[in-house]
N, C-alpha and C positions, 0 to 999 in steps of 0.2 A: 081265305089264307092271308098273311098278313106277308109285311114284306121280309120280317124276317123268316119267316117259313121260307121264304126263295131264295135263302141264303144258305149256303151250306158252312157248319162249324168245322172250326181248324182248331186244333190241337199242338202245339210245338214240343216233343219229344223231345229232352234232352238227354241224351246219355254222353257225358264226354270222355272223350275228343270225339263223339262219332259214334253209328250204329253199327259199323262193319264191323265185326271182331277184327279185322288188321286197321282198322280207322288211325290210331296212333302211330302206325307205321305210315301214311300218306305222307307225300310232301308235301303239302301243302296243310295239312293237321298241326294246330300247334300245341300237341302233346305236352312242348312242356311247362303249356300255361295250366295244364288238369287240376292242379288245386291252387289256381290264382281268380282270386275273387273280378278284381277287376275285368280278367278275361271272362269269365258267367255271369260278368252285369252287363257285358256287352253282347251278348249274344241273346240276355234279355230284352235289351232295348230295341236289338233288330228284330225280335218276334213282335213286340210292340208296335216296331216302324210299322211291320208286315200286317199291323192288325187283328193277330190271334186272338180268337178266345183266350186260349188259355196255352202257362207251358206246364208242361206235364215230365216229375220227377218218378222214373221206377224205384225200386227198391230192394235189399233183401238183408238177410242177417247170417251169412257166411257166405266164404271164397269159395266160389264153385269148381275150380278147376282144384284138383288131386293130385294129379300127374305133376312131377316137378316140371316140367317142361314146359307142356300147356300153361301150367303156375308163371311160368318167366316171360308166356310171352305174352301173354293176356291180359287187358287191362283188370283189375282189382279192385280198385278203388270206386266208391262211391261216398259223397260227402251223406251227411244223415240231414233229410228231408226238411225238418218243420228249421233247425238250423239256416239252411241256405235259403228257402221259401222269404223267412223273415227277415231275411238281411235284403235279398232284392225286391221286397214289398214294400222299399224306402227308397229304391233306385228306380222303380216303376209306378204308372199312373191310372193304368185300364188295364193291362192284360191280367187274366185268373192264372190263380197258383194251386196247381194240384200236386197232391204229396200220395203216395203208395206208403200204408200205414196195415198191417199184417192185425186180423184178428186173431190167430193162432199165437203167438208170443205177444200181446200186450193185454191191457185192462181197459174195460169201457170208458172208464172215468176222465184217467188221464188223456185218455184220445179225444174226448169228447171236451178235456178243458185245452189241447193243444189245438185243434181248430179253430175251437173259441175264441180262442189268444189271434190266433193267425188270420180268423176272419175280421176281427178289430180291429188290429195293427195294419191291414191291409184296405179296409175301407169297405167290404165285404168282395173278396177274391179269392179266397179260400174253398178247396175240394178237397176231397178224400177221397181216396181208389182204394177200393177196399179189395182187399186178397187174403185170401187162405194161402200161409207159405207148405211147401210141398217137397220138403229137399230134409235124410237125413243129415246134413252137415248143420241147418240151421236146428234142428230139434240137440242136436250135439252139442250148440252155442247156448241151450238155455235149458242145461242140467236134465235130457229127454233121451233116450237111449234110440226112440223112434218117434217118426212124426205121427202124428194122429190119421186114422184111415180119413178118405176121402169126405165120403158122407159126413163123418162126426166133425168133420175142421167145417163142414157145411154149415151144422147145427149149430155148433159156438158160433160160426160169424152172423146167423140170422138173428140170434139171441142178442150179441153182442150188436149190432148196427140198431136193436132197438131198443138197445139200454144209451145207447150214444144219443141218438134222437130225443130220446125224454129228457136229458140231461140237458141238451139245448134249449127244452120245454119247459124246464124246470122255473125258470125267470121270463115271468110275461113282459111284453116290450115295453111296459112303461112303469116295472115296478122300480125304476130307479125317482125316488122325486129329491132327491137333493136340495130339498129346504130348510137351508141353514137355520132362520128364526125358530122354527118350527122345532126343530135339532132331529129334523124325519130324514133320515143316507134315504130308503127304500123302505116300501109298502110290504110290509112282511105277508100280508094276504095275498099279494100276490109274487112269493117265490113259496114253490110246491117241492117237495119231498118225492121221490123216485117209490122207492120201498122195493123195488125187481127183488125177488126172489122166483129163481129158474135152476132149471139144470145144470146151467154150464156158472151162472154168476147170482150173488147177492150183492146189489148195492141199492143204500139207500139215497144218497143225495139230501141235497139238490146240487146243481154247478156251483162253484164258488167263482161265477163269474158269469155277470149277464149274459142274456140270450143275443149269441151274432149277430152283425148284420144284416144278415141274407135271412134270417128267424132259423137256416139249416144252412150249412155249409154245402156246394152241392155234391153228390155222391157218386162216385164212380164205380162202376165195375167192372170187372177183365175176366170173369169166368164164360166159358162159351159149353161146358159141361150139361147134361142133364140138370141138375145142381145150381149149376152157374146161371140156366134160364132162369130158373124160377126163383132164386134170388133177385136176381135183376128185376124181373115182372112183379117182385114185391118192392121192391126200395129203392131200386136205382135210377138217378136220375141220365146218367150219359154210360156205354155200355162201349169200350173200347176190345175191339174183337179180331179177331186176325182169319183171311177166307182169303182162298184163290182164284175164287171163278166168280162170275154175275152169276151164273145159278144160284154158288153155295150160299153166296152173302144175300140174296135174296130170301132163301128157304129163312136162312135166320132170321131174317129182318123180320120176317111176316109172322115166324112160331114167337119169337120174345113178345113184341107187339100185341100175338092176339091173345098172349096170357092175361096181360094187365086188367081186363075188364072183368074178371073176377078176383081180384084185390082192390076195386072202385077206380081203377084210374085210368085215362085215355090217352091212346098212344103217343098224342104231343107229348107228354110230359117226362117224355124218354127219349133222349138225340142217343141215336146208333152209329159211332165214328169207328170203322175200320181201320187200321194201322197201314199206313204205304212207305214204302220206301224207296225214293225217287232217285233215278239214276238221269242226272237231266245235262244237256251239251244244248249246242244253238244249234247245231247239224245234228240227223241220225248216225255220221259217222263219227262224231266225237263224243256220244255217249257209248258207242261202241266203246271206244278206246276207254272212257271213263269206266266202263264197267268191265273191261279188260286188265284195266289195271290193279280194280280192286281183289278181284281172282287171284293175279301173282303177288300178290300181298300178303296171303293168307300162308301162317304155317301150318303144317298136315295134323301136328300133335292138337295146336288150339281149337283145329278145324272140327276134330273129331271129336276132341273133348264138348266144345261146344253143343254138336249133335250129342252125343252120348247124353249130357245133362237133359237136355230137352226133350229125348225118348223115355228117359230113367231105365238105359242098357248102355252097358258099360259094352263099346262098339273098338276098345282099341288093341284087341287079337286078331281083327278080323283085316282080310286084305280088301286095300282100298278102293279096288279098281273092280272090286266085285261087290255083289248088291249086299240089302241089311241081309243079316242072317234069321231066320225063324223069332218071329218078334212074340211075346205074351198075346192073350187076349186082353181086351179095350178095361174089363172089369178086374185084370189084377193087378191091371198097373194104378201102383199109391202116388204118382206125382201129379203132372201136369196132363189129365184124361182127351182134352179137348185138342191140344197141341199135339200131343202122339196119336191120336187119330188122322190129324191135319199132315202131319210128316211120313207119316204111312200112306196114307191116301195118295201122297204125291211123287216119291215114292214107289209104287205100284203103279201108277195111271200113266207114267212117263218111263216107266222103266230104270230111276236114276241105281248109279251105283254108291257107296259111301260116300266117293269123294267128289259127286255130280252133286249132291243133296248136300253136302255139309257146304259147297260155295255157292250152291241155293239159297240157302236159310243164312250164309254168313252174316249178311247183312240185314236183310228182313228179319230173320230170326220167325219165320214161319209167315209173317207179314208178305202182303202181297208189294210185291215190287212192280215199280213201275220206268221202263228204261224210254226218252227218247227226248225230240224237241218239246219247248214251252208248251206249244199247241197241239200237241200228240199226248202228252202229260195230260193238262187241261181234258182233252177230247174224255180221257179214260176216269177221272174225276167227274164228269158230265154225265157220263154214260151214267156207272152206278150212279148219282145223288138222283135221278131224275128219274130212275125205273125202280126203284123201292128197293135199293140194297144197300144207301147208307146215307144219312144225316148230314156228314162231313164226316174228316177223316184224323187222324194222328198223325202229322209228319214226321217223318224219324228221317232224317239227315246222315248219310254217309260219312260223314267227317265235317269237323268243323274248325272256324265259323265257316266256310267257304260254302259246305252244301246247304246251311242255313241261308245263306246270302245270298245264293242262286236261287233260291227257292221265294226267298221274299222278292227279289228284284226281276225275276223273267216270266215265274208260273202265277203270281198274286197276280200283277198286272194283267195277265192272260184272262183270269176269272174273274178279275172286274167289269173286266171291260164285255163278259159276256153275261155280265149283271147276277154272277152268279158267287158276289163275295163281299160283304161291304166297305166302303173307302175311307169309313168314319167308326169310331165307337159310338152306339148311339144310348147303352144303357153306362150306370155308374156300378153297377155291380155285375158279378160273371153270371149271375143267375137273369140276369135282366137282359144281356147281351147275347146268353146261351138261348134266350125268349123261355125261360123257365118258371114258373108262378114263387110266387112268395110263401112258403107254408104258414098253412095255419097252427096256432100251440096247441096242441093235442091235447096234454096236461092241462093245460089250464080249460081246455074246452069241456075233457070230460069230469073234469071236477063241478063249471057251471050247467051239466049235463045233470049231474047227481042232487042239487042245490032244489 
């Protein structure tokens, strides 16, 4: 094992002001910097102080809330990914930029020349979280009466993630030779042609823009699905998943992991970060209060809405103080399959009622929350990285900058010092730092394959 194996990878989640759906309402949230650049180059810089891997942009392409209510009280806003990515890829120096970039509403090409872009301009920091989007409202944003069933948004994004891949392959590393006398820009031998033709896409290529830094930008995944496994177990290099217990995150860790070896690859080559969401005080009585606060924060409308979207049942005829009502079976639900199992499960197993579950998931949004001291924090980070339930984690901050700041300045220090975080960057790339290999060009390999 090397030493970065004994390190576990961090992720910096950001969603602004904050992960709580009342995040903007905190006092201490400064809400009304949400579309002030300066304030997201600063909360850049402090995941950098902090040493992250990487920070990590969600995404989606419509307003999920309906309800005019829910609509007024819920934040909305989200800046668009490769955008904001590139602008703080000039403000920063090590930490990775990963961008949530939907196979279901885009083309292989241009994703595959916007990382390209992103991974140049950045010095190779650039990821991709690749998602199947899953919400009538966005299939309404892009002239679709309905979203594509589960499976087939499957099929397109496994098509699509390897028409993305050859396109980075398209340009072997050294076909730029820029010899002026010569008047040679690039070896045209060596930039290759795509030619895909598939089911869901035909392109031909090649990139109109050399192969990244990284030779791949690296690749994320968020599917925890049937589906989502074996996706993952085919292409994904970091698997951001959401589990509430050391069993469950276990079971997972160990079913993704033992797929890989029949797609040729070995479980390194896959970091497993579950999503936490840290509720952190220097006492266990001021996280109390911390997490009590964020509770009366929440309004009942956003509360519910927010559950509603994340089961795909519309939960707001029902009284609150009484449990879900008779939910579908796991197979007819078209949205999010893995998270509506995770919120039923929880749910059922605790008894909660709507409005017990909706200030569950406020915050974490199905993600395991973690409430206490630095070292009770830490303890619970230790526990899973070191009994097989997860690589490192996604920090999702309550509000910000303040829960970002708490988080670099009391829990970092904690896991360093129990050697369990590094102090330094030690690679120049996120794929170097994530301890991820370099890929080989496929294209051009199986072209000297065919020769």
């Amino acid at each position: 094992m090397t030493k970065n194996d004994n390190e576990m990878k961090l992720g910096a989640f950001f969603m602004i002001p904050g992960h709580h759906v009342a995040a903007w309402r905190h006092p201490k949230a400064e809400a009304h910097n949400i579309m002030n650049f300066d304030f997201i180059k600063r909360l850049a810089q402090t995941a950098e102080r902090g040493k992250f891997d990487m920070i990590f942009l969600a995404d989606g392409y419509a307003v999920r809330a309906k309800d005019k209510t829910a609509l007024s009280q819920s934040v909305h806003t989200l800046f668009e990914p490769f955008t904001l990515l590139s602008a703080l890829s000039a403000v920063t120096r090590s930490i990775g930029l990963a961008a949530t970039v939907s196979t279901t509403y885009n083309e292989p090409f241009n994703v595959a020349r916007k990382f390209a872009s992103l991974d140049h301009l950045s010095g190779g920091r650039a990821a991709w979280n690749v998602v199947t989007s899953n919400t009538e409202g966005e299939a309404k944003n892009f002239s679709q009466e309905h979203h594509l069933q589960h499976h087939k948004r499957y099929e397109r994004a496994e098509e699509f993630v390897d028409i993305v891949t050859k396109l980075w392959d398209s340009w072997e590393d050294d076909a730029l030779v820029l010899d002026k006398e010569a008047a040679v820009f690039a070896d045209s031998a060596k930039i290759h042609s795509v030619n895909h033709k598939g089911e869901w896409f035909s392109v031909e290529g090649p990139l109109n823009i050399s192969r990244p830094v990284q030779g791949h930008p690296v690749v994320i995944q968020a599917g925890s699905s049937e589906d989502g496994k074996e996706l993952a177990a085919r292409t994904a290099e970091v698997i951001f998943t959401a589990w509430q217990t050391l069993e469950e995150a276990q079971e997972f860790y160990a079913d993704v992991k033992g797929r890989m070896k029949k797609y040729g690859r070995s479980p390194e080559e896959l970091k497993i970060m579950p999503g936490i969401f840290p509720v952190i005080g220097r006492t266990e009585g001021e996280a109390d209060k911390n997490k009590q606060l964020l509770e009366e924060l929440i309004p009942e409308e956003s509360g519910v809405a927010l559950l509603s979207g994340m089961i795909s049942v519309d939960l707001s005829g029902y009284p609150l103080d009484g449990p879900l009502p008779d939910l579908p079976d796991l197979d007819q639900v078209n949205g999010g399959k893995s998270r509506f199992k995770l919120l039923k499960d929880l749910a059922d197993r605790e008894g909660l009622t709507i409005r017990q579950l909706y200030q569950r998931i406020a915050g974490a949004r199905g993600h395991r929350e973690i409430k206490g001291t630095p070292e009770q924090i830490a303890d619970q980070m230790q526990e899973w990285f070191e009994n097989g339930a997860a690589d490192g984690f996604n920090i999702m901050p309550p509000f910000l900058p303040g829960g970002l700041e708490d988080f670099v300045d009391l829990i970092i220090p904690e896991l360093q010092k129990r050697g369990l975080f590094r102090t330094e960057y030690t690679g120049n790339t996120l794929r170097e730092n994530l301890g991820l290999k370099r890929p080989a060009n496929s294209v051009a390999d199986k072209i000297k394959e065919m020769i």
